[in-house]
Each structure stands twice: as structure tokens, then as C-alpha cells.
PDB file of N, CA, C and O in Angstrom:
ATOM      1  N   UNK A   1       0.854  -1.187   0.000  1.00  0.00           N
ATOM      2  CA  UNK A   1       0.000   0.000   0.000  1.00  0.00           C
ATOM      3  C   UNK A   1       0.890   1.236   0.000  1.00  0.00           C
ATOM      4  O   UNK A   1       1.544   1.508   1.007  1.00  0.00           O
ATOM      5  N   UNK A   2       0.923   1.751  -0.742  1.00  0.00           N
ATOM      6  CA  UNK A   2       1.034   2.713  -0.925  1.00  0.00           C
ATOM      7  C   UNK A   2       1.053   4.101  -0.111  1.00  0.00           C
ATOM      8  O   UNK A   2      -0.040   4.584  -0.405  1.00  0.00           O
ATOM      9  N   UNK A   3       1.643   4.929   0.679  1.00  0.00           N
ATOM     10  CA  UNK A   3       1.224   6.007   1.998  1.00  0.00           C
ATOM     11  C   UNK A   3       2.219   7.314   1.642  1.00  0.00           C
ATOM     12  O   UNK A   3       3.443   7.311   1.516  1.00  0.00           O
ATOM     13  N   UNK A   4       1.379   8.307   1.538  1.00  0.00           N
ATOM     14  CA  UNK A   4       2.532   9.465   1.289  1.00  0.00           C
ATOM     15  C   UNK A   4       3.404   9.780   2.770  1.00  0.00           C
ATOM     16  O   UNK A   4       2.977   9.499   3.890  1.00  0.00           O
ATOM     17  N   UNK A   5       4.640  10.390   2.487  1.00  0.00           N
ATOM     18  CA  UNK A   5       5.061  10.270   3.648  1.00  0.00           C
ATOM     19  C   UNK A   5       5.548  11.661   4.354  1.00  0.00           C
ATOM     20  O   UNK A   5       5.875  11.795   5.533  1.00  0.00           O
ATOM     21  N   UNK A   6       5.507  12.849   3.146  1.00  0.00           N
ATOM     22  CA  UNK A   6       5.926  14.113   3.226  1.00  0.00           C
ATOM     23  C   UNK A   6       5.101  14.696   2.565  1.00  0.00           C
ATOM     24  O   UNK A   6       4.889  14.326   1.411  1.00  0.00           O
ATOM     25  N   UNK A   7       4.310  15.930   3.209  1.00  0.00           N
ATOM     26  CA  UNK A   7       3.927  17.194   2.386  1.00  0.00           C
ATOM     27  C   UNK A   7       4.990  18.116   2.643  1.00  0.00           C
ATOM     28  O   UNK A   7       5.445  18.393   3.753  1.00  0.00           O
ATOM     29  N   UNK A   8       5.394  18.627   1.405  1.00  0.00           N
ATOM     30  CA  UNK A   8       6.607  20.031   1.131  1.00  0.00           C
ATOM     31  C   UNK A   8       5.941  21.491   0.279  1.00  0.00           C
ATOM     32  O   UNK A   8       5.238  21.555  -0.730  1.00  0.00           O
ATOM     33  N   UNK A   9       6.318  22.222   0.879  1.00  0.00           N
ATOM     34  CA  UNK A   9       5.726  23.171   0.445  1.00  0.00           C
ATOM     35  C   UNK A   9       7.463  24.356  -0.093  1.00  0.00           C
ATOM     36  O   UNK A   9       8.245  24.718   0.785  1.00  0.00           O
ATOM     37  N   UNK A  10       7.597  24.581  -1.015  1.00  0.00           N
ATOM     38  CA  UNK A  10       9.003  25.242  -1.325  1.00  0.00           C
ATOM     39  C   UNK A  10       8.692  26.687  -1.843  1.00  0.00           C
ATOM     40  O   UNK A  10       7.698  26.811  -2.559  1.00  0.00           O
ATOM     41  N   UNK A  11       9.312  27.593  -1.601  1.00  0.00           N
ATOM     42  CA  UNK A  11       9.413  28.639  -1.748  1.00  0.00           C
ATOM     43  C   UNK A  11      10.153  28.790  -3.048  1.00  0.00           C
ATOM     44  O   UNK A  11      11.245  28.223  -3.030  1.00  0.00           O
ATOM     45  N   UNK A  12       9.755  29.605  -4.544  1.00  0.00           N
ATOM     46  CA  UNK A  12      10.182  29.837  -5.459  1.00  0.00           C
ATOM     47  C   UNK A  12      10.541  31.287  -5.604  1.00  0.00           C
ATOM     48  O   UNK A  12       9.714  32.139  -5.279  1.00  0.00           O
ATOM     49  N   UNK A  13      11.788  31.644  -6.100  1.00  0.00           N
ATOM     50  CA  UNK A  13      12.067  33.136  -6.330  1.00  0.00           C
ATOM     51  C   UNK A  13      12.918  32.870  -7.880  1.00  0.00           C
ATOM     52  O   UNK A  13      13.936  32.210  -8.092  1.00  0.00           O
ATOM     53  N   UNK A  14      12.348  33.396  -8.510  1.00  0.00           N
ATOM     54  CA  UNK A  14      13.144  32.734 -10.222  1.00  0.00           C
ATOM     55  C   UNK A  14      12.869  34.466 -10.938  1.00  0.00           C
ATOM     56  O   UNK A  14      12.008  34.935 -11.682  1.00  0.00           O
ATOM     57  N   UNK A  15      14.313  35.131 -10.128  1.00  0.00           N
ATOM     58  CA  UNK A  15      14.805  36.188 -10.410  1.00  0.00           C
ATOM     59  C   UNK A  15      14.594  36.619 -12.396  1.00  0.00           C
ATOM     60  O   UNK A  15      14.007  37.536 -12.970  1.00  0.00           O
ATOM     61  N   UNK A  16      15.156  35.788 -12.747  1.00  0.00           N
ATOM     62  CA  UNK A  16      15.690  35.666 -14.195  1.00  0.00           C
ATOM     63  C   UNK A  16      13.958  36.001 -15.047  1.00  0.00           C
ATOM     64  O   UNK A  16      13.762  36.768 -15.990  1.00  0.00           O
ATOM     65  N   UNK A  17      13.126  35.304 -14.460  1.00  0.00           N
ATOM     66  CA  UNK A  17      11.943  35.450 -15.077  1.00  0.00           C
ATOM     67  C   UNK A  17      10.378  36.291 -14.315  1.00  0.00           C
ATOM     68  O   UNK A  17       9.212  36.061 -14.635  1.00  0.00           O
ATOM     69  N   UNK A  18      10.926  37.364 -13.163  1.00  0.00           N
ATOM     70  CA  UNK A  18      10.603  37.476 -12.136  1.00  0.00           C
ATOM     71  C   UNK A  18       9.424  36.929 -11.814  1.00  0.00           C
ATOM     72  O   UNK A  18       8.381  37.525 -12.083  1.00  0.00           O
ATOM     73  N   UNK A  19       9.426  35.653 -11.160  1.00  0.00           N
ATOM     74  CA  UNK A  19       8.159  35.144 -10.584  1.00  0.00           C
ATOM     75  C   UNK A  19       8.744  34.523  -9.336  1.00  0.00           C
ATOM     76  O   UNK A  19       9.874  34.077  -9.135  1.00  0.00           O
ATOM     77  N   UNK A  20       7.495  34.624  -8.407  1.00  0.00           N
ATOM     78  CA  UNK A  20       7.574  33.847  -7.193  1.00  0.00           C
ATOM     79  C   UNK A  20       6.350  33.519  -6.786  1.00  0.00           C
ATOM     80  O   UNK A  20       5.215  33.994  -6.813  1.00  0.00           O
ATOM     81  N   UNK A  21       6.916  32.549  -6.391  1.00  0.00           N
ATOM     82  CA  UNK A  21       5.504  31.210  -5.793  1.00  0.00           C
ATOM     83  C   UNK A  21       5.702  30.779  -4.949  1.00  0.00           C
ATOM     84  O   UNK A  21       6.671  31.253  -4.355  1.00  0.00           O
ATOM     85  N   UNK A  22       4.881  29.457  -4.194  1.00  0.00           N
ATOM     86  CA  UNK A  22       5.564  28.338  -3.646  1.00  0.00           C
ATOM     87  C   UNK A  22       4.708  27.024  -4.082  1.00  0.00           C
ATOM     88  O   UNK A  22       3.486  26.951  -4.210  1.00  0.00           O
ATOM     89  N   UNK A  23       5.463  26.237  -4.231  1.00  0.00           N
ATOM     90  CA  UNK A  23       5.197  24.608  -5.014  1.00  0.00           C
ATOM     91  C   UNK A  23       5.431  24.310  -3.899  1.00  0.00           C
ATOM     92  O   UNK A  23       6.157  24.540  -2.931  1.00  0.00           O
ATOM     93  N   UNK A  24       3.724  23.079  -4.683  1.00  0.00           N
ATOM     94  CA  UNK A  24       3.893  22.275  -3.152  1.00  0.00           C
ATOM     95  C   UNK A  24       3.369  20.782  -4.241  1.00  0.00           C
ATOM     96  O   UNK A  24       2.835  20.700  -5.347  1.00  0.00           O
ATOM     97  N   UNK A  25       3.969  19.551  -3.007  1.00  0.00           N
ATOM     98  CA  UNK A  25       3.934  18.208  -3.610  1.00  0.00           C
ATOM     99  C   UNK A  25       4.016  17.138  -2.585  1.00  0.00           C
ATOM    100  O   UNK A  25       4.339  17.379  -1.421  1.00  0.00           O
ATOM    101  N   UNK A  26       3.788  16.221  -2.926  1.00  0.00           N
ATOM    102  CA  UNK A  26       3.915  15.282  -1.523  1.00  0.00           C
ATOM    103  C   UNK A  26       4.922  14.345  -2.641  1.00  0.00           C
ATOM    104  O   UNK A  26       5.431  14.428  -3.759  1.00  0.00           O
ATOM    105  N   UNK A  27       4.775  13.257  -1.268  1.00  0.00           N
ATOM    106  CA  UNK A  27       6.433  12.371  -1.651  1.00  0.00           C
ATOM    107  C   UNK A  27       5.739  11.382  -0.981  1.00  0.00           C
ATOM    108  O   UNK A  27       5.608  11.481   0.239  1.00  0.00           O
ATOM    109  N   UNK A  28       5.088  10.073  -1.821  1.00  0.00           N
ATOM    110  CA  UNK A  28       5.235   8.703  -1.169  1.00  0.00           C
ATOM    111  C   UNK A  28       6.272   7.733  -0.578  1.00  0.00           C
ATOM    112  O   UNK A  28       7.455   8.071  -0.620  1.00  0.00           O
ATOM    113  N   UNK A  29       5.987   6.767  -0.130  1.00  0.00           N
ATOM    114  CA  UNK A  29       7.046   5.874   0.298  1.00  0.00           C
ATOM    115  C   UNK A  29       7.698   5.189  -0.356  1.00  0.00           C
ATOM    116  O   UNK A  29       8.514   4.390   0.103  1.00  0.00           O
ATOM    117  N   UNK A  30       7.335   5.471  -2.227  1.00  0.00           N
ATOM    118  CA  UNK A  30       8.049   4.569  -2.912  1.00  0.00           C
ATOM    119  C   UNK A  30       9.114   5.579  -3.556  1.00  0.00           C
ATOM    120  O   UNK A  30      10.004   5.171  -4.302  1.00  0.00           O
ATOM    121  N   UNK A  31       8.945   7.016  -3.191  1.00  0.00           N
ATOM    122  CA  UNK A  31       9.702   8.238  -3.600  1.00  0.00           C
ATOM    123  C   UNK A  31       8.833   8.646  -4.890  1.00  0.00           C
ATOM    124  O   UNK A  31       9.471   9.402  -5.623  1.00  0.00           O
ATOM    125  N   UNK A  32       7.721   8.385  -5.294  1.00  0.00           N
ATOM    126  CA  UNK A  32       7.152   8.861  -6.291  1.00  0.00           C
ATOM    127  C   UNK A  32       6.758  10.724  -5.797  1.00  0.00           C
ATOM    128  O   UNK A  32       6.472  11.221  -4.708  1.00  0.00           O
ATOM    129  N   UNK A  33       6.868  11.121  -6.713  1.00  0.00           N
ATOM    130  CA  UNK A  33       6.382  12.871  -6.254  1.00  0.00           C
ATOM    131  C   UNK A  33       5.071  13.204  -7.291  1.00  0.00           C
ATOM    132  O   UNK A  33       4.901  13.021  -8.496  1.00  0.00           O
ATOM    133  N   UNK A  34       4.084  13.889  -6.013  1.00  0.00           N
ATOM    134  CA  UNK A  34       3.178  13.465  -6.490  1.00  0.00           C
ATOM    135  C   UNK A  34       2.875  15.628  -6.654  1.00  0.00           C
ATOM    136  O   UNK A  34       2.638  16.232  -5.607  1.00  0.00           O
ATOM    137  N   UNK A  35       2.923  16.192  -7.606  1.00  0.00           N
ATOM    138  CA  UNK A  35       2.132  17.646  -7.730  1.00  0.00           C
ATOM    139  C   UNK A  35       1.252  18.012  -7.306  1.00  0.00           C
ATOM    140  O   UNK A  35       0.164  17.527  -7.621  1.00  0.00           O
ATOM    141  N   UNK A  36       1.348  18.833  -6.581  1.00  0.00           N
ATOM    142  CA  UNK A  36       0.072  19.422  -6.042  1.00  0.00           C
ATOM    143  C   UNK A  36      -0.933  20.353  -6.923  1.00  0.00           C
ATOM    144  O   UNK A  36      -2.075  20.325  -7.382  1.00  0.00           O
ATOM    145  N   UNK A  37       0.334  21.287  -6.862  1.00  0.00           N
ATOM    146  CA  UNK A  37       0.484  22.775  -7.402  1.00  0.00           C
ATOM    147  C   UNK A  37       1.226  23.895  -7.239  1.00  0.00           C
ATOM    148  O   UNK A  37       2.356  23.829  -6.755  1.00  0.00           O
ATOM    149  N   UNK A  38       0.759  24.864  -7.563  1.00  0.00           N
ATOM    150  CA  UNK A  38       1.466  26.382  -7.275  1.00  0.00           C
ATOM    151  C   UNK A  38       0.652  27.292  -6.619  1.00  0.00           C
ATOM    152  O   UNK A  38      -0.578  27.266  -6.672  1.00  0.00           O
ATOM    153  N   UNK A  39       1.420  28.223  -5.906  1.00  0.00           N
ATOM    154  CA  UNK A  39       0.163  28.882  -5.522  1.00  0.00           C
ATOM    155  C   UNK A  39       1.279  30.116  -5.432  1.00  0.00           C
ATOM    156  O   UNK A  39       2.491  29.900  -5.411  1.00  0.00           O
ATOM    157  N   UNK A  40       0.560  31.714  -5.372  1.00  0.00           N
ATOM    158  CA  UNK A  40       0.686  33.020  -5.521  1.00  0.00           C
ATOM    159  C   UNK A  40       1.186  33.095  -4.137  1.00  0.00           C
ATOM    160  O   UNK A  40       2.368  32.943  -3.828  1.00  0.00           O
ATOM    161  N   UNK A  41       0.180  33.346  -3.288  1.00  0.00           N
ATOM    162  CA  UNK A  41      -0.230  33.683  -1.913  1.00  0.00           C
ATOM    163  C   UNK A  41       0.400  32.498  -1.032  1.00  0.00           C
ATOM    164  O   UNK A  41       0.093  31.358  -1.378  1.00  0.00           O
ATOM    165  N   UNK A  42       1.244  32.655   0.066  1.00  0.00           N
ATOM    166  CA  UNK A  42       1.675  31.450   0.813  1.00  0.00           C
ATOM    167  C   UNK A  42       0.841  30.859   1.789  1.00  0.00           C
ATOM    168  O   UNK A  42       0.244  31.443   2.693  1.00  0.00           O
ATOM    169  N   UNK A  43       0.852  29.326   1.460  1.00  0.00           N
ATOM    170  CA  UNK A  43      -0.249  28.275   1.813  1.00  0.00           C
ATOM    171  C   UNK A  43      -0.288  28.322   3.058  1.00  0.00           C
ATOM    172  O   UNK A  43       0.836  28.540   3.511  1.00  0.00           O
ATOM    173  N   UNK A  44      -1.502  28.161   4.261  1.00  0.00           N
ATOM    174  CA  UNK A  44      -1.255  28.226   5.569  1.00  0.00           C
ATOM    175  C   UNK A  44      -1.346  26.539   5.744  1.00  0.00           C
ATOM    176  O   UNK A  44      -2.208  25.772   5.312  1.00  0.00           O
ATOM    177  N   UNK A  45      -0.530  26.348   6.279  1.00  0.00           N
ATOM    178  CA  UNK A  45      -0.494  24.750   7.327  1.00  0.00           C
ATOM    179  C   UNK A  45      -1.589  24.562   8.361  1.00  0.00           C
ATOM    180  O   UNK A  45      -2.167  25.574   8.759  1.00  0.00           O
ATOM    181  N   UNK A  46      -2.023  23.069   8.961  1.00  0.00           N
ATOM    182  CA  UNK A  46      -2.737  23.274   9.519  1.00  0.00           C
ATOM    183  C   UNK A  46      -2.301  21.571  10.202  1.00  0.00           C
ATOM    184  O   UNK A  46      -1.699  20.858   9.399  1.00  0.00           O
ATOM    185  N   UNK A  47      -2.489  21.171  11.115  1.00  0.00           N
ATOM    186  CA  UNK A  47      -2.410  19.865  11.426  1.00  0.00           C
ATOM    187  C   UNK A  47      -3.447  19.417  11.920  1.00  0.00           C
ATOM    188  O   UNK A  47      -3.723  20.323  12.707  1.00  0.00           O
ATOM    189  N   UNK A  48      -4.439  18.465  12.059  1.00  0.00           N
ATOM    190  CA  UNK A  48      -5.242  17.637  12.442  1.00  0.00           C
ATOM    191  C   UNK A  48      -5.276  16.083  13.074  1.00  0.00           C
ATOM    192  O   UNK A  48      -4.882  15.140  12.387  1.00  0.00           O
ATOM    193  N   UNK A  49      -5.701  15.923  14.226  1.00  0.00           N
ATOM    194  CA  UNK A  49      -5.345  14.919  15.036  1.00  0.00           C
ATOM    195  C   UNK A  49      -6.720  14.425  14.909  1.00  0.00           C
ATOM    196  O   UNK A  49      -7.548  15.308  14.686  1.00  0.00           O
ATOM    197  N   UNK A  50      -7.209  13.092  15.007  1.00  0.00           N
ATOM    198  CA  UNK A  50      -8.551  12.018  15.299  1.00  0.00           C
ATOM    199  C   UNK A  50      -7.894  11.253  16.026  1.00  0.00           C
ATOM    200  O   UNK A  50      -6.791  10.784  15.746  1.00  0.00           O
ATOM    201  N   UNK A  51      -8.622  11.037  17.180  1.00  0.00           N
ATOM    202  CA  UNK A  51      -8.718   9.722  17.802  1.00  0.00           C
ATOM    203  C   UNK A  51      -9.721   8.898  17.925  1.00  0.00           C
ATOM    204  O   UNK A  51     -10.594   9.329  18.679  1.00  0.00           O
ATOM    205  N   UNK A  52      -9.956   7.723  17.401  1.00  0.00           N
ATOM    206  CA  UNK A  52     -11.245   7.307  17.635  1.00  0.00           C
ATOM    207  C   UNK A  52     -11.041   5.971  18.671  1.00  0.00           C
ATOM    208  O   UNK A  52     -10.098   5.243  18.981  1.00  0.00           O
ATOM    209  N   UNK A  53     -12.120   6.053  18.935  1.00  0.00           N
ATOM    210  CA  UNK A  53     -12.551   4.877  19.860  1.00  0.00           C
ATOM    211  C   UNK A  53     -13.156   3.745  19.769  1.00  0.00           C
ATOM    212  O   UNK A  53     -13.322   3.051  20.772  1.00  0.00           O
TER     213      UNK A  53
END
């Protein structure tokens, strides 16, 4: 089965063509990289915990 194991979120500054972003992608356990996207505005994080019973 398959389980991602990293969300990354990277900061882009690409002087030469002036744009900046930040790319974001996750990374499974088999190292596949999986695209998210791009985004303008920087993404807010958020973490979420369940416990069930």
C-alpha cells in the first residue's frame, strides 16, 4: 500500500523570469512525487489529530 510520507511546500524566487511562488507536492514511500500545485499567496499549514474509539 502505498502512503505518502511528506507534504513540502518550497518557496520559489526565479529572479531571471521574475516570478515567485511556492510549489507544493507530496512524496510517497516509494519516492514517487506526487504535484500538487502552485500557488501566488503562501499556503497556511494546519495539522489535524482524530482519535477514535
Amino acid at each position: 500500500m502505498n502512503k505518502i510520507t511528506e507534504i513540502r511546500i518550497e518557496e520559489v524566487k526565479d529572479y531571471d523570469n521574475n516570478e515567485f511562488y511556492y510549489y507544493i507536492y507530496c512524496v510517497k514511500d516509494t519516492g514517487e512525487r506526487i504535484e500538487v500545485g502552485k500557488s501566488k499567496t503562501k499556503p497556511q499549514c494546519y495539522k489535524q489529530e482524530v482519535t477514535y474509539q
